[in-house]
N, C-alpha and C positions, 0 to 999 in steps of 0.2 A: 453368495455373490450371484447377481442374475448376470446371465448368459447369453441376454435377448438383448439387441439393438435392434433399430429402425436405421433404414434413409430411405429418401427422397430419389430415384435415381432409375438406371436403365440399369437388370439385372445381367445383361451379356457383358457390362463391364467392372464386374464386382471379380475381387484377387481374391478368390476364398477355394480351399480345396474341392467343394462340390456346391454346383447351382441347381438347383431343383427347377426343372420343365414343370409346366402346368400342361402336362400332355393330351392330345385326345387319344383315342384308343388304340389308333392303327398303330401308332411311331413314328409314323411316317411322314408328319410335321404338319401345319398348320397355321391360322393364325394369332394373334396376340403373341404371347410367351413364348407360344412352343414355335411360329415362324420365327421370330427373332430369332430363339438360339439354335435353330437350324439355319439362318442364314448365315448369323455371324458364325457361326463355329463349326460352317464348313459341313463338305463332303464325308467326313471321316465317321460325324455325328448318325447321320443316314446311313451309310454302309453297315453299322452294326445296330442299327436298328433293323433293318432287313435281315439282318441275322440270327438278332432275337426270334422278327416274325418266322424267320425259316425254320426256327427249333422251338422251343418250350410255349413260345409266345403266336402260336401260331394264326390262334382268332382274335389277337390283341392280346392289350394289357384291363384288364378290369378296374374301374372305379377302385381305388383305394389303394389298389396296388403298388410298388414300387420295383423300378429295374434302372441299374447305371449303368454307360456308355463312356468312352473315353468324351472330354469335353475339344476335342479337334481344338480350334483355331482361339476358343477363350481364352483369358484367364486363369479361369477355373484348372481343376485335374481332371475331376468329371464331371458328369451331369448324370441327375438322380432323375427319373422320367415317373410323373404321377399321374394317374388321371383322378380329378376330380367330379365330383356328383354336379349334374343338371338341377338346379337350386326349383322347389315344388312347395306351392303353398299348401300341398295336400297331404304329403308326406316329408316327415322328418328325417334326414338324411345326413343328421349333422353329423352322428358316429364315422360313416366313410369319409364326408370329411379331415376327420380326425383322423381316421387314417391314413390318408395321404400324408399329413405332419409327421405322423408315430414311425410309418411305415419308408416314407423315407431318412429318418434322419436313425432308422435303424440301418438300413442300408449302406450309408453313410459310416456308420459304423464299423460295417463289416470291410470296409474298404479300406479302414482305419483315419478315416476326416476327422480333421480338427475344427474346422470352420465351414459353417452351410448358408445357402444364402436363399430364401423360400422367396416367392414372391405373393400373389393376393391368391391362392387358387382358388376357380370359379366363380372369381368375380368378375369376370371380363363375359364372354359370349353364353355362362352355363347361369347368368343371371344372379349370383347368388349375393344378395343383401350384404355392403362391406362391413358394414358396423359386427353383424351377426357371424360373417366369416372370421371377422378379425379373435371373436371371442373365443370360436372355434381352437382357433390355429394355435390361438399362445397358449389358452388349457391343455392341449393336447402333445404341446410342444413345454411345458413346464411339467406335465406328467411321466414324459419319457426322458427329460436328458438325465436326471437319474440313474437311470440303467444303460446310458452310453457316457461313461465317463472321461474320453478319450474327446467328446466333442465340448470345444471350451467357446466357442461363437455359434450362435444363429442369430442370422441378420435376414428380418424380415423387408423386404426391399421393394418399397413401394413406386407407384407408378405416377400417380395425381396426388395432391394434397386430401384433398377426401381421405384417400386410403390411408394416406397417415397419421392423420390425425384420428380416424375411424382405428388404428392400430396405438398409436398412442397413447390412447386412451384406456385400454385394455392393460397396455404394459403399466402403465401406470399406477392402475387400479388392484 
C-alpha cells in the first residue's frame, strides 16, 4: 500500500507528527520554508536551534543532514531541520538530495512519527529543477520507508501547482 500523498497547500499548517524545514545551514531561519516555519512556530523553534548550534551543530548543519526541534506553535510535534544541495548544472548532487528525504524521515523515526510532511526541497532559492527534485525525493522516500515501519504517511506538500503536478507525476508513475 503506498504511503505517499501530495497536497496543494502551506506546510506550516499540515497536522502531521513531523514537518520537515527545508533549512539553510545556520538554523537560524530564513526564507521560503524555513522563514515560514520559523515564524509561524514561534520563538521555541529558534531557541533550540541556538542550542543545537551551541553543541554538536556548531558550524551548522551540512547538506543532507537531518536534526529535530520541538515544532513550538504548529501543528506538527516537531520539525525535522534539512538542508538541501545548491542545484549545479556541473555537478550531480542528486544522492544528498536524497538524503535530505532518507535522513530525515529516519530521524523522524527515531522520535517515533507516524506521519511526515516534506515539502519541495531546493526547489525554491537552491534552484533546483522540480520535475528532477520531485524524482529525487519519492525514490528516495520509497527506498527508506521500509526500514521505518512505524511511519505510515509521507505527504509531500507542495506549494504552486507546477510542483504538484511535477510530484504527481512521479507518484504516479
Amino acid at each position: 500500500m503506498e504511503q505517499i500523498s501530495l497536497t496543494l497547500g502551506d506546510i506550516t499548517e499540515q497536522d502531521v507528527d513531523v514537518v520537515v524545514n527545508a533549512a539553510n545551514s545556520s538554523l537560524l531561519g530564513g526564507g521560503g520554508v524555513d522563514g515560514a516555519i520559523h515564524r509561524k512556530g514561534g520563538p521555541e523553534i529558534l531557541a533550540e536551534c541556538r542550542k543545537l548550534r551551541a553543541g554538536h551543530y556548531g558550524k551548522g548543519l551540512r547538506a543532507g543532514q537531518a536534526v529535530a526541534t520541538t515544532a513550538g506553535r504548529l501543528p506538527a510535534r516537531w520539525v525535522v531541520h534539512t538542508v538541501g544541495p545548491v542545484w549545479s548544472a556541473t555537478e550531480d548532487r542528486s544522492e544528498v538530495l536524497a538524503d535530505c528525504h532518507r535522513n530525515s524521515l529516519l530521524v523522524a523515526h527515531e522520535l517515533g512519527a507516524a506521519s511526515v510532511a516534506f515539502p519541495a526541497i531546493s526547489t525554491g532559492i537552491f534552484r533546483w529543477p522540480v520535475e528532477d527534485a520531485a524524482t529525487v525525493a519519492v525514490r528516495a522516500v520509497r527506498e527508506v520507508l521500509p526500514s521505518v515501519p512505524g511511519i505510515t504517511l509521507v505527504r509531500f506538500v507542495l506549494f504552486d501547482q507546477r510542483a504538484f503536478d511535477a510530484f504527481a507525476a512521479v507518484v504516479s508513475s
